[in-house]
N, C-alpha and C positions, 0 to 999 in steps of 0.2 A: 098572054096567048099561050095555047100547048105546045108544049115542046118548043118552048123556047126559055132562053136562059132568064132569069128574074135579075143574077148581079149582072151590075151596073160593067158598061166594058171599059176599060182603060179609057181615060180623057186622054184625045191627042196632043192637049194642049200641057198635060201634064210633065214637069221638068222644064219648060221653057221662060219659066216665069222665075227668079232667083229674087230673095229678101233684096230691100234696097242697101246698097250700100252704108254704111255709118260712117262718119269722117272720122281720119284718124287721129284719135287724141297724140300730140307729144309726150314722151317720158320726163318724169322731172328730171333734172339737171341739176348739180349744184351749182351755185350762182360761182364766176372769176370771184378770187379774195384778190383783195386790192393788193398794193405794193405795200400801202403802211401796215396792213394786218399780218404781212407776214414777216413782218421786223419783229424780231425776239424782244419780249417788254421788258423793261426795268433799264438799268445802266449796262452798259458793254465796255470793252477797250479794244483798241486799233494804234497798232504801235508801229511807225516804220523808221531805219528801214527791217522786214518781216526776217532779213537772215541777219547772220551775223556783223557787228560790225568793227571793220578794221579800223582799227586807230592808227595805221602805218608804223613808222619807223622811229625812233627818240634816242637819244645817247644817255647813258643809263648815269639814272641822278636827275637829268634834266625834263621841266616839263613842260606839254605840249598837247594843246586841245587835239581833240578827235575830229577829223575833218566832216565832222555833220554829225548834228545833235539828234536826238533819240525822239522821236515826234509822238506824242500821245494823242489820240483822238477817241474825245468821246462818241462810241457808233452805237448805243443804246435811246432808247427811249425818253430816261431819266438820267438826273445827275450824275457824275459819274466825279466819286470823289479819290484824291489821291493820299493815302497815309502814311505810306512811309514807303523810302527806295533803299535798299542793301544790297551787296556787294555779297559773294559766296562762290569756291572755288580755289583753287592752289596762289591764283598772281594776284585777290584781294589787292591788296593792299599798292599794287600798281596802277590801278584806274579808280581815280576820285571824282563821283556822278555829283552836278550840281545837286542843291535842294533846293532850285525855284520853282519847281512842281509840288513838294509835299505840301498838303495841307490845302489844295487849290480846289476847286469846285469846277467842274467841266459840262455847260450843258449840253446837250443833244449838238453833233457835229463840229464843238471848237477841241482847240486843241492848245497843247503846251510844250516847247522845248528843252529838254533835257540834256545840257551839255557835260562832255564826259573831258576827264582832262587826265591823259595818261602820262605817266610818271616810271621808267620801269625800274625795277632794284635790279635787272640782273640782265646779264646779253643773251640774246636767245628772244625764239616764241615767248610768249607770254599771253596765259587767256584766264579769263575770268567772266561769269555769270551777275548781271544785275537784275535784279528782281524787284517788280514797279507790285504793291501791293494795293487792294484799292476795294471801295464796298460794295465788290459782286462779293453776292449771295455761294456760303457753303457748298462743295465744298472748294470751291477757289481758292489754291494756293499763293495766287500772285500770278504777272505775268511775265517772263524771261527770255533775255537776250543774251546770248554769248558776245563778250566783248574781246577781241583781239588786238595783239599788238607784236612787234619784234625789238626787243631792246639790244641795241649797238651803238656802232659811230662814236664818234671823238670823248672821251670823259669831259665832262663839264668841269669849265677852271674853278679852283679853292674859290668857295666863299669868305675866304680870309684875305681875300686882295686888299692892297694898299688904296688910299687917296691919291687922287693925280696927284704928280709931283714927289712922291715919296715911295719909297720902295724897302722890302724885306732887307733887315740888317745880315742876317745869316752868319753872324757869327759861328753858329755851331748850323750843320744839319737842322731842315726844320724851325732855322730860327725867324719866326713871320713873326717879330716884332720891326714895325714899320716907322720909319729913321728916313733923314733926306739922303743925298746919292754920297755927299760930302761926308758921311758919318759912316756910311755903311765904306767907304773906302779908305778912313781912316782904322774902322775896327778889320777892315780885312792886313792892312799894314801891321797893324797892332800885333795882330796874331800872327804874321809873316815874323817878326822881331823877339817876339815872347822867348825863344829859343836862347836867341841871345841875351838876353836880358836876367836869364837862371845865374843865380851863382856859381862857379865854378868847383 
C-alpha cells in the first residue's frame, strides 16, 4: 500500500525464545591411582629403629648386646637382597653387627634381625656408623645407622683366672702361674726366708 513501510516491523516475539539448553558434559578427570601404584617399584629398605641406636653402658673390654637389634624390612616391590654390613667411623672396632642378615633374600614386607654386640676399647662416648649395603639400583650408597654406646664401669677381671680350687702363685709381681693355696703359701714363706738363707 502507499506510504506505507515494505520492511517487515520487529517480531514481538523476537528474544523470547532462547536455543534449548545442551546438558553439561563432565570434564575429564584423572582416574584415583590406587595404593599399590603409588609404591615405588623394584626393591626398597626400612630399617628401624629410624634414629640412632644406643647400645647403653659396658665396662671397657667387656661384652654386651645392644638392647634391640637393627630390623631390616623389605618395603619394595621386589626382593630386597642383602650383601654385605660394615662398620665405618672413629669407635669401629667397638661394635661387632651380626652377619645373619648378609647374603639373605627379603621379599616384599619380611624382614631380618641384625644384632649388634658392643664391646668398648675405651671409657667415654663411643659412636660408630653401620652400613646395611643391599641391591637398590645406582646411585645407592647403602643404608646407615649411627650406632652408640658409653664405655665405663668396673674393668672386667683377667682372663688368666685360675680353676676353682687353685690360685695365682705370685711369687713375683704378676706371677699368674696357677698353684693350690698350700704351694702358693709355701713359696710366699720361701721368699719371706731367702734373706736368711744368703751367705754371710
Amino acid at each position: 500500500m502507499a506510504g506505507q513501510s515494505i520492511l517487515p516491523s520487529p517480531d514481538p516475539r523476537a528474544g523470547t525464545f532462547f536455543p534449548a539448553s545442551q546438558p553439561s558434559t563432565p570434564s575429564a578427570t584423572p582416574s584415583a591411582t590406587s595404593s599399590d601404584e603409588s609404591k615405588s617399584k623394584g626393591p626398597a629398605i626400612q630399617i628401624q629403629p629410624s634414629g640412632p641406636l644406643d647400645c647403653g653402658t659396658a665396662a671397657v673390654g667387656a661384652a654386651a648386646a645392644c638392647p634391640q637389634p637393627v630390623t631390616i624390612t623389605s618395603a619394595g616391590t621386589d626382593v630386597l637382597r642383602i650383601t654385605s654390613i660394615v662398620m665405618t667411623g672413629a669407635d669401629t672396632g667397638d661394635f661387632i653387627p651380626s652377619q645373619d642378615c648378609v647374603g639373605a633374600s627379603l621379599d616384599p614386607s619380611q624382614t631380618c634381625d641384625l644384632k649388634v654386640t658392643f664391646q668398648p676399647t675405651a671409657a667415654g662416648p663411643r659412636q660408630a656408623s653401620l652400613v646395611i649395603h643391599q641391591n637398590l639400583p645406582w646411585p645407592d650408597r647403602g643404608t646407615t645407622i649411627t650406632l652408640t654406646g658409653t664405655g665405663g664401669g668396673d674393668t672386667p677381671p683377667p682372663t688368666d683366672t685360675c680353676l676353682q680350687g687353685y690360685v695365682w702363685r705370685e711369687a713375683v709381681p704378676d706371677d699368674h702361674v696357677c698353684v693350690t693355696p698350700e704351694t702358693r703359701t709355701q713359696t710366699a714363706e720361701d721368699n719371706n726366708l731367702a734373706s736368711s738363707r744368703q751367705a754371710g
